[in-house]
C-alpha positions as a Markdown table, in Angstrom:
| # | Residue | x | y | z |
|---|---|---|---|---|
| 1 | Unk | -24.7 | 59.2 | 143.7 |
| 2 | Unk | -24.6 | 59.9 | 147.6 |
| 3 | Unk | -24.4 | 63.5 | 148.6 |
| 4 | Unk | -21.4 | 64.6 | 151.2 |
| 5 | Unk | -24.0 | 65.7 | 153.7 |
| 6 | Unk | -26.0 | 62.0 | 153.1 |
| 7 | Unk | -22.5 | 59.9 | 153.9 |
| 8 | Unk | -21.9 | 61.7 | 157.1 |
| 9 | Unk | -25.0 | 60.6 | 159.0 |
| 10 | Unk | -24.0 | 56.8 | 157.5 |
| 11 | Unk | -22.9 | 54.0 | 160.0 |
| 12 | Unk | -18.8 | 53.6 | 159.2 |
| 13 | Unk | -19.1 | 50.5 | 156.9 |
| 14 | Unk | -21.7 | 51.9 | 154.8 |
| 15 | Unk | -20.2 | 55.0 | 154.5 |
| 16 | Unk | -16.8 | 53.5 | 153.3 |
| 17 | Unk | -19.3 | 51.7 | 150.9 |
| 18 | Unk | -20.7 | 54.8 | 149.8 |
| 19 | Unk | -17.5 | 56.2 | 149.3 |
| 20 | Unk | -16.1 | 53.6 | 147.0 |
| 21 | Unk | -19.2 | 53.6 | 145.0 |
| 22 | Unk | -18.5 | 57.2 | 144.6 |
| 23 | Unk | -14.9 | 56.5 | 143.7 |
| 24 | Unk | -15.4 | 54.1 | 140.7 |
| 25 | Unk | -18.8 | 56.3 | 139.3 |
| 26 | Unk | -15.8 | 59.4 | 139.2 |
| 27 | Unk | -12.9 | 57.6 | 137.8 |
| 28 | Unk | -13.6 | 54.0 | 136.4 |
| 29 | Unk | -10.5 | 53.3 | 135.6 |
| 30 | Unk | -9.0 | 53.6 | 138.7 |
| 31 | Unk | -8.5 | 50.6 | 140.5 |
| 32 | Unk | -10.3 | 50.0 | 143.5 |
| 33 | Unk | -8.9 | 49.0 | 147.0 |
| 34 | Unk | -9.1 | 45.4 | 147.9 |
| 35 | Unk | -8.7 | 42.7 | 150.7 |
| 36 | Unk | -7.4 | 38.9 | 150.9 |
| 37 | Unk | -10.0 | 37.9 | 153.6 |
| 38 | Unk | -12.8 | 36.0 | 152.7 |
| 39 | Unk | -16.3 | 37.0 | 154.4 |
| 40 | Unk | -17.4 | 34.8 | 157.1 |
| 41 | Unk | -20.1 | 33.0 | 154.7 |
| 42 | Unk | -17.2 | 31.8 | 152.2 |
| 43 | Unk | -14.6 | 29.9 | 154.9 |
| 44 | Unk | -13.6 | 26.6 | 154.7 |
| 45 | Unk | -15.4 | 23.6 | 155.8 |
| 46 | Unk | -12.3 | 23.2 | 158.1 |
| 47 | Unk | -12.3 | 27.3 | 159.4 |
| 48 | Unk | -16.2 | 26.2 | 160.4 |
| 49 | Unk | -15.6 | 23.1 | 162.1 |
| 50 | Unk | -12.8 | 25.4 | 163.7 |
| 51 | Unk | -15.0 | 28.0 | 164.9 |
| 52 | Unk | -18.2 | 26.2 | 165.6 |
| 53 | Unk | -16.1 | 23.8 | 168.3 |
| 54 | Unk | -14.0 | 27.1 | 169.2 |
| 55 | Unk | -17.6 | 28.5 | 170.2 |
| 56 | Unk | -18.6 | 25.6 | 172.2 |
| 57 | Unk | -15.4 | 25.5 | 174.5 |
| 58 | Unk | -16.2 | 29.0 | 175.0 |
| 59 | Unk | -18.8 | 28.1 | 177.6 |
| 60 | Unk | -16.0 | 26.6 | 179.7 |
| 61 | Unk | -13.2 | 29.2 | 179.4 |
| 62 | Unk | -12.9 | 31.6 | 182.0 |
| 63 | Unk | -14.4 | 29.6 | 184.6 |
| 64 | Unk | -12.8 | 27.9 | 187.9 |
| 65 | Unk | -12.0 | 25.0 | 188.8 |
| 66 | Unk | -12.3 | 23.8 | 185.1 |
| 67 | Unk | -9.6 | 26.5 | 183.3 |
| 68 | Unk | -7.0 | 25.5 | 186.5 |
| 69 | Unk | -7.7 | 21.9 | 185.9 |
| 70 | Unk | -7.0 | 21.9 | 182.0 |
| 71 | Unk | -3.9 | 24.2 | 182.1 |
| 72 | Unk | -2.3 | 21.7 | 184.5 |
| 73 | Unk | -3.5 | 19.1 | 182.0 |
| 74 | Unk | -1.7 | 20.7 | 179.2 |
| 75 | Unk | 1.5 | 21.7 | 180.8 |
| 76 | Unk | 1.2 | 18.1 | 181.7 |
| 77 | Unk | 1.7 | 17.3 | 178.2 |
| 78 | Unk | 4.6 | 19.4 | 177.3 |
| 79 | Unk | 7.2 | 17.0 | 175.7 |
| 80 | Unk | 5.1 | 13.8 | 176.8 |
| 81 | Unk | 6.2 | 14.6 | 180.4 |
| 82 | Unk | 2.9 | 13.0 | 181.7 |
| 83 | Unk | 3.5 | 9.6 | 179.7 |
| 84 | Unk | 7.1 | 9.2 | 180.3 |
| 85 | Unk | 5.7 | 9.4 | 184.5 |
| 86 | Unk | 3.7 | 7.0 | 183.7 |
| 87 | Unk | 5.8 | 4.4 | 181.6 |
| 88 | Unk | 8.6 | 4.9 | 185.1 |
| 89 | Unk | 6.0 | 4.5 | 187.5 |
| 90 | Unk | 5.0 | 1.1 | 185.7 |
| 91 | Unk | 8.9 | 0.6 | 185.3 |
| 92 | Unk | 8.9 | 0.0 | 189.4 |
| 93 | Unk | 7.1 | -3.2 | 188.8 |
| 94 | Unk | 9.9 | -5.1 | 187.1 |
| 95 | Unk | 13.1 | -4.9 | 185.2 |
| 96 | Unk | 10.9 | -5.6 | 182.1 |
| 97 | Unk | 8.8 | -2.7 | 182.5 |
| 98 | Unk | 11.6 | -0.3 | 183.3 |
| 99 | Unk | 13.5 | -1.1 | 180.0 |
| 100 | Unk | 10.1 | -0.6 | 178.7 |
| 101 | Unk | 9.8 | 2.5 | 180.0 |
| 102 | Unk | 13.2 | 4.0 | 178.5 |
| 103 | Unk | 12.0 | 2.3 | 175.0 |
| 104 | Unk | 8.9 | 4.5 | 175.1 |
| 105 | Unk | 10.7 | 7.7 | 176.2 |
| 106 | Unk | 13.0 | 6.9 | 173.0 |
| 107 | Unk | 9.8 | 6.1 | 170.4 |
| 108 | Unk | 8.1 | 9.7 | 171.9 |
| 109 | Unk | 11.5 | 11.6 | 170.9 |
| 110 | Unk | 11.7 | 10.3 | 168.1 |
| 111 | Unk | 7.5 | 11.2 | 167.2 |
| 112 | Unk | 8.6 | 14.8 | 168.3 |
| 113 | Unk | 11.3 | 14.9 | 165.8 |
| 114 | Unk | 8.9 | 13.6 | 162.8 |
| 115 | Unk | 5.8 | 16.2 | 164.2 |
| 116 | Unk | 7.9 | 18.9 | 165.0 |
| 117 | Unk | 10.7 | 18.7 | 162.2 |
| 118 | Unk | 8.7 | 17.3 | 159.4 |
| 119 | Unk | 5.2 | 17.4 | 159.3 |
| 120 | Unk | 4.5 | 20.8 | 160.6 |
| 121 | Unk | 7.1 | 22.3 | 158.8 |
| 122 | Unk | 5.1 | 21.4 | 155.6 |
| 123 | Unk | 2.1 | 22.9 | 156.7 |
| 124 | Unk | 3.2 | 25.9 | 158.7 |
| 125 | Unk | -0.5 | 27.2 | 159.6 |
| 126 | Unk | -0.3 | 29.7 | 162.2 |
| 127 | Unk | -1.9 | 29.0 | 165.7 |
| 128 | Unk | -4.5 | 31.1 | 167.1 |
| 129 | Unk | -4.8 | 34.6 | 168.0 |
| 130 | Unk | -6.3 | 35.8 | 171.2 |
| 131 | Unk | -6.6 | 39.3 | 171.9 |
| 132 | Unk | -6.8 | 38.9 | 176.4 |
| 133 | Unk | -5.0 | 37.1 | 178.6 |
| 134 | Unk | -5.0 | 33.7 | 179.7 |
| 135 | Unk | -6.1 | 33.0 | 183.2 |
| 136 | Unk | -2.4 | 30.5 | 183.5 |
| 137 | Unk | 0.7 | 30.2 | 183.0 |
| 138 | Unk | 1.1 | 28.7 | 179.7 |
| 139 | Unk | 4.0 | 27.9 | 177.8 |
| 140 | Unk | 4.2 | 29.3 | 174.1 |
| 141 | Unk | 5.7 | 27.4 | 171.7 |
| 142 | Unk | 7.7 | 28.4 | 169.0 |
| 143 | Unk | 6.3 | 25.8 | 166.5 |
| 144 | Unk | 3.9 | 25.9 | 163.9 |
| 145 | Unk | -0.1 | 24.8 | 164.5 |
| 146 | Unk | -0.9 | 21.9 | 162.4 |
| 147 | Unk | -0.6 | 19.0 | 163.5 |
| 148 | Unk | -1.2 | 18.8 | 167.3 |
| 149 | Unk | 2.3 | 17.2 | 168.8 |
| 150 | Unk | 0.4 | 17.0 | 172.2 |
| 151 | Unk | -2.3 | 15.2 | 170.5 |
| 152 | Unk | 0.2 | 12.7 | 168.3 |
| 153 | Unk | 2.1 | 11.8 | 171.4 |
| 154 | Unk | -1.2 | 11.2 | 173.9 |
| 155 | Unk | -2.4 | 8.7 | 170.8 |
| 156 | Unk | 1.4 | 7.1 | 170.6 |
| 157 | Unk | 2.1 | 6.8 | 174.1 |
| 158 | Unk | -1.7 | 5.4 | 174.3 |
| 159 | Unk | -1.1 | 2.1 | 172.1 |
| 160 | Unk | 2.1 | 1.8 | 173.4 |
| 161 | Unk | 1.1 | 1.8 | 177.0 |
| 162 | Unk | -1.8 | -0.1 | 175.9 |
| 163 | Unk | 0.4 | -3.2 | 175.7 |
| 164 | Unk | -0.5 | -5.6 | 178.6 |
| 165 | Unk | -2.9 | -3.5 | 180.2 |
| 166 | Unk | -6.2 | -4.4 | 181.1 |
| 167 | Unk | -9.2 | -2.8 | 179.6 |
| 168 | Unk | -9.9 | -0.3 | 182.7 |
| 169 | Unk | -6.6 | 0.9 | 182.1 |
| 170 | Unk | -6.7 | 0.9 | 178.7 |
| 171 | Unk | -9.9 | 3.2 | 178.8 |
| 172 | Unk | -8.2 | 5.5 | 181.2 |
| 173 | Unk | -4.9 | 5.9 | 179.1 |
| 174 | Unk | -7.1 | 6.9 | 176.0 |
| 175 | Unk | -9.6 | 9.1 | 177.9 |
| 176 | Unk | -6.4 | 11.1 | 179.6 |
| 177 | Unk | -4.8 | 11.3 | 175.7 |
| 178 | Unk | -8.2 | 12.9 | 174.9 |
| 179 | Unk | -8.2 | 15.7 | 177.6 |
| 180 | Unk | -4.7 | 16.1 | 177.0 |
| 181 | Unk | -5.6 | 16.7 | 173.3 |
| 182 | Unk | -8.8 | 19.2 | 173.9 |
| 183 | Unk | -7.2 | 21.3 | 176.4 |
| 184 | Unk | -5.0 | 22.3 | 173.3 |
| 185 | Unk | -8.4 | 23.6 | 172.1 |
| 186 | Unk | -9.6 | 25.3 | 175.1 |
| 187 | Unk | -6.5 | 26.9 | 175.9 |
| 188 | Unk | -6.6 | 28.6 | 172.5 |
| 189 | Unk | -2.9 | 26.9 | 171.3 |
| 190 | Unk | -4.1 | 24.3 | 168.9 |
| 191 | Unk | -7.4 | 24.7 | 166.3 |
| 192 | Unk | -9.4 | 21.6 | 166.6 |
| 193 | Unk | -9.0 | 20.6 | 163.2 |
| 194 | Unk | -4.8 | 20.5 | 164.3 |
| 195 | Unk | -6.2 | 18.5 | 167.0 |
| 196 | Unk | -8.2 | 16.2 | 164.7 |
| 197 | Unk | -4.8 | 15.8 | 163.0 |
| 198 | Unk | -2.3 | 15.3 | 165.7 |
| 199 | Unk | -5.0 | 12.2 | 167.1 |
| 200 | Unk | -5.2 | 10.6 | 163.7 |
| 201 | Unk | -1.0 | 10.9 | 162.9 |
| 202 | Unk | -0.3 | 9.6 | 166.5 |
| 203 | Unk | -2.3 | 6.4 | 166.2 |
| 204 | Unk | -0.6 | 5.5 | 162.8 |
| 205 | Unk | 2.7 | 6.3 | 164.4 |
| 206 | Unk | 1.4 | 4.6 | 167.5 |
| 207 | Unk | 0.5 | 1.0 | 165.3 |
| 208 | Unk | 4.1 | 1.9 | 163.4 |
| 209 | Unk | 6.0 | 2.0 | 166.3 |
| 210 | Unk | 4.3 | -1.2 | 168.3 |
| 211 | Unk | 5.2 | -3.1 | 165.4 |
| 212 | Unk | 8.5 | -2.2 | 164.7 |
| 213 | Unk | 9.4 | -1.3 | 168.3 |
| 214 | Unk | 7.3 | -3.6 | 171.0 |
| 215 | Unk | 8.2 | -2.5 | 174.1 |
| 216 | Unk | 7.9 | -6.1 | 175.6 |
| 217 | Unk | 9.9 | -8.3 | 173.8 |
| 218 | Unk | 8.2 | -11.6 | 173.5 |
| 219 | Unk | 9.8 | -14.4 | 175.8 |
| 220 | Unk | 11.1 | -17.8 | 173.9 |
C-alpha cells in the first residue's frame, strides 16, 4: 500500500493511480470510478487513419500563403458556389451549355438535400474540435461531419462537368474537386475519413445523376 507522504511526491497521474489502488485494497466492494474513452492504443482503424493524416496537414497549417490559399478554396465550395461559376461561365458559349448550366445547379441541390438531409442524419458523427483559432474567416456549419457535402458535390459536379470536356480539362475539374475536398481536412471542419466518404458518395451520385439527368441532351 502507498503511504500519504509516498503519493505526494507522485507525478498527478500516478498519484490518482495510487489513490485508486488504495481505494479498492480499503473497501472492495465499492465500485470504482470509470471513463468511456478508449486509450490511444485501442482506436479505430478509422480514428488512426484520422489522426495520422490530421498529423501530416499539420505541417502546412499555420503557414502563409498556403492557409489564405485553402480558406478561399473552401469558402469557394460552400453550397457548390465554385461549380455553379463554372457551369455559367461555360453557359456563355451557347444556349446548350447555359440550360446545362441551370440543370447542374438543379442535380447539386438536389445532392445537398440527399447529403445534408439523409445521409448525415444517419451518421451524426460530430466534427472536429480545435482548441485556437483559425487564421480565416470560416463559415461553421450547423451540420453533422460524416459525409463530406463539399467533397460529394466537387466529385458530382466533376462527372457532370466532365461531359464534353477534353482531357486537360477534365484533369483540372478533378484536381480542383480534390483541393476543394482536402482543405475540409486542413481547415479542421471535415475528418479525412468524412472526406474519404463524401468523394466516394459523390461519384456514385455523380454516375446516378449523368445517367438519369445528362446535361446535354443527345441531338436526333
Amino acid at each position: 500500500m502507498t503511504r500519504p507522504e509516498e503519493t505526494d511526491s507522485l507525478p498527478p497521474e500516478n498519484f490518482i493511480d495510487a489513490a485508486v489502488e488504495k481505494l479498492a485494497t480499503e473497501h472492495p466492494d465499492l465500485p470504482l470510478p470509470h471513463h468511456d474513452h478508449e486509450p490511444p492504443h485501442e482506436l479505430s482503424a478509422v480514428d488512426r487513419f484520422d489522426h495520422k493524416v490530421d498529423q501530416f496537414f499539420d505541417r502546412f497549417r499555420g503557414t502563409e500563403p498556403t492557409d489564405r490559399i485553402i480558406y478561399a478554396l473552401t469558402e469557394l465550395g460552400d453550397f457548390g458556389l465554385i461549380w455553379v461559376l463554372l457551369a455559367f461561365l461555360r453557359g456563355l458559349k451557347s444556349e446548350e451549355d447555359a440550360r446545362a448550366a441551370w440543370r447542374l445547379t438543379a442535380v447539386l441541390a438536389a445532392e445537398s438535400v440527399i447529403i445534408n438531409g439523409i445521409v448525415k442524419t444517419q451518421f451524426k458523427r460530430e466534427r472536429p474540435v480545435i482548441q485556437e483559432a483559425r487564421p480565416h474567416r470560416l463559415r461553421i456549419p450547423l451540420s453533422t461531419s460524416f459525409p463530406s457535402g463539399h467533397s460529394s458535390t466537387a466529385m458530382v459536379a466533376g462527372v457532370l462537368l466532365a461531359q464534353k470536356s477534353s482531357t486537360p480539362t477534365k484533369v483540372a475539374l478533378f484536381s480542383l474537386g480534390g483541393l476543394v475536398a482536402v482543405s475540409r481536412i486542413h481547415v479542421r471542419i471535415h475528418h479525412a475519413s468524412d472526406v474519404a466518404g463524401g468523394l466516394a458518395v459523390g461519384l456514385g451520385l455523380g454516375a446516378i445523376a449523368r445517367a438519369a439527368f445528362p446535361l446535354y441532351r443527345r441531338r436526333r
